[in-house]
C-alpha positions as a printed NumPy array, in Angstrom:
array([[ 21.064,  53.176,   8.88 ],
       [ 18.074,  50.406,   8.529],
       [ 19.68 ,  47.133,   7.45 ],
       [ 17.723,  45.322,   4.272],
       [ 16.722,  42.352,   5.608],
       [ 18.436,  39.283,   3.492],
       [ 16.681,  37.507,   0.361],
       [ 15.138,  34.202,   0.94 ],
       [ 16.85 ,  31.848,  -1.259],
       [ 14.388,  30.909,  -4.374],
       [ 12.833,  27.524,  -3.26 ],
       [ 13.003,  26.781,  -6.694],
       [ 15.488,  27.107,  -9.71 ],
       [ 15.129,  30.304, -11.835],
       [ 12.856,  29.501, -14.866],
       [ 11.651,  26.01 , -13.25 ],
       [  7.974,  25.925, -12.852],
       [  6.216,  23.91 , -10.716],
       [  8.05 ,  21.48 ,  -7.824],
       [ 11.876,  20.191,  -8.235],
       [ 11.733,  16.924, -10.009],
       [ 13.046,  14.67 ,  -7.016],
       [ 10.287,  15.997,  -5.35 ],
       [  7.472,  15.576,  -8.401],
       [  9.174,  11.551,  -8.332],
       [  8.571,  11.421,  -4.835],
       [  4.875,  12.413,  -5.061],
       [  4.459,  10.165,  -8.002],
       [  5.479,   7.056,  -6.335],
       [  3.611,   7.664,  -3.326],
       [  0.348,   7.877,  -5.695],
       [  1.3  ,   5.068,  -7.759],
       [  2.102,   3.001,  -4.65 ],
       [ -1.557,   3.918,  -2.718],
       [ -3.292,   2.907,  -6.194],
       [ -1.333,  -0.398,  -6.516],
       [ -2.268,  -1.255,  -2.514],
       [ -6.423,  -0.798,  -3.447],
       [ -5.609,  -2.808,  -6.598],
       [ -3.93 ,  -5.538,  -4.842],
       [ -5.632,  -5.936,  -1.689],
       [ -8.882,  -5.967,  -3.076],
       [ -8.774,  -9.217,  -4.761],
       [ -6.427, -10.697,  -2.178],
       [ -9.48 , -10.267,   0.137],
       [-11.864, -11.493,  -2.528],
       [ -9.947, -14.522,  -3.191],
       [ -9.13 , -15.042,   0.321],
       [-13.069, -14.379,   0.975],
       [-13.744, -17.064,  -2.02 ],
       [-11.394, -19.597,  -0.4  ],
       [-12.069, -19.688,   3.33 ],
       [-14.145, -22.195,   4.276],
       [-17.09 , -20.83 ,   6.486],
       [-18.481, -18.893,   3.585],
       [-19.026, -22.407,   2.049],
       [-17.452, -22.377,  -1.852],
       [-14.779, -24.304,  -1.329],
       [-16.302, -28.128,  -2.018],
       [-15.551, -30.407,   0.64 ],
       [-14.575, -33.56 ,   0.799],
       [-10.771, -35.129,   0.227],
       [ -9.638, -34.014,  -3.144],
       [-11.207, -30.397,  -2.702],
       [ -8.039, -28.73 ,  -4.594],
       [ -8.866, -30.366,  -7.993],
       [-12.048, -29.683,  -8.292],
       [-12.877, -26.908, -10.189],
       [-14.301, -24.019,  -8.333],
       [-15.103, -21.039, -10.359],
       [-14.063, -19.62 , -13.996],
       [-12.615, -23.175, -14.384],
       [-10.168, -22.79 , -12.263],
       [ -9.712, -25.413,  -9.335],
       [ -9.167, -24.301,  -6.12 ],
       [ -5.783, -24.79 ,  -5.365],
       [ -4.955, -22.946,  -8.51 ],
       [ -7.226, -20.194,  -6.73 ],
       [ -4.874, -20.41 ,  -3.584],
       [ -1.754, -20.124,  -5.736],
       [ -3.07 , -16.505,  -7.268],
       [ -4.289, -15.819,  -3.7  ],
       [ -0.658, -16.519,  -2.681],
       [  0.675, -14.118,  -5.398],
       [ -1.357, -11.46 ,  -5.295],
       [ -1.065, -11.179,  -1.32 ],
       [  2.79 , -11.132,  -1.676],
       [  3.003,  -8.982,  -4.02 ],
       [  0.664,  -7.068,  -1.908],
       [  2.837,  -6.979,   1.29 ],
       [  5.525,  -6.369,  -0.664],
       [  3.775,  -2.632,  -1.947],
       [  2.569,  -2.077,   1.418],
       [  6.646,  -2.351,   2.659],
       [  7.132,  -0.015,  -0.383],
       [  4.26 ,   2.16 ,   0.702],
       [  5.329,   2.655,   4.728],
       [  8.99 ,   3.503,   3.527],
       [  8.191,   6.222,   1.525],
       [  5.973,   7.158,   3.824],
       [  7.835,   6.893,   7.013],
       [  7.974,  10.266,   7.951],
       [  4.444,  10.985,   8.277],
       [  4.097,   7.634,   9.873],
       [  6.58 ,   8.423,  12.72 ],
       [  4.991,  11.47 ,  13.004],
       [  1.427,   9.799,  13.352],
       [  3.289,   7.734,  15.911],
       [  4.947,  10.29 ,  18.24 ],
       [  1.526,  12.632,  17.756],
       [ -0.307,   9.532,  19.321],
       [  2.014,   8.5  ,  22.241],
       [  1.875,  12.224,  22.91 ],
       [ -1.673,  13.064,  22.533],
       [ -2.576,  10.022,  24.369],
       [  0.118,   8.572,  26.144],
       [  1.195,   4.834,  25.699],
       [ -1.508,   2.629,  26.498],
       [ -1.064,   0.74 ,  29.568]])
């Protein structure tokens, strides 16, 4: 006599549609943490782009933190949102690699695998 072979257990509740809602949160905050990294970086590198030096906006001379440098704002006032926005920045890209960390570990042990530690 042929056995049946056992039901899967539903992956999902009966009536539910879609994913379980820890898992919808999940996927949610993942999105909403890669959208808030492109809107903070960017104008962390912009405003750490308009305050280095070499490029040449940054007026020279002693002083050079009072004097206004663009939208009327002076330039240390510049470096203070450049402060701000970067750590706030870091601070989502922490966020970002711990609810990511499994794919990232996996990234890690496919590339010491595939490649071998570098030497």
């Amino acid at each position: 006599m042929a056995v049946a072979p056992a039901e899967a257990t539903p992956k999902y509740h009966p009536g539910q549609r879609g994913r379980p809602l820890k898992t919808r949160l999940r996927l949610y905050a993942r999105a909403m943490s890669d959208m808030l990294l492109v809107l903070l970086w960017l104008p962390a590198t912009l405003t750490g782009l308009m305050l280095w030096e070499p490029l040449g906006m940054v007026p020279a001379g002693p002083g050079k933190g009072e004097k206004v440098l663009l939208w009327g704002l002076t330039t240390g006032q510049w470096g203070d949102i450049h402060w701000w926005v970067s750590a706030a920045a870091v601070a989502v890209t922490l966020l970002h690699v711990a609810l990511d960390f499994k794919a990232f570990k996996g990234a890690v042990k496919y590339l010491i695998r595939a490649r071998g530690v570098p030497s």
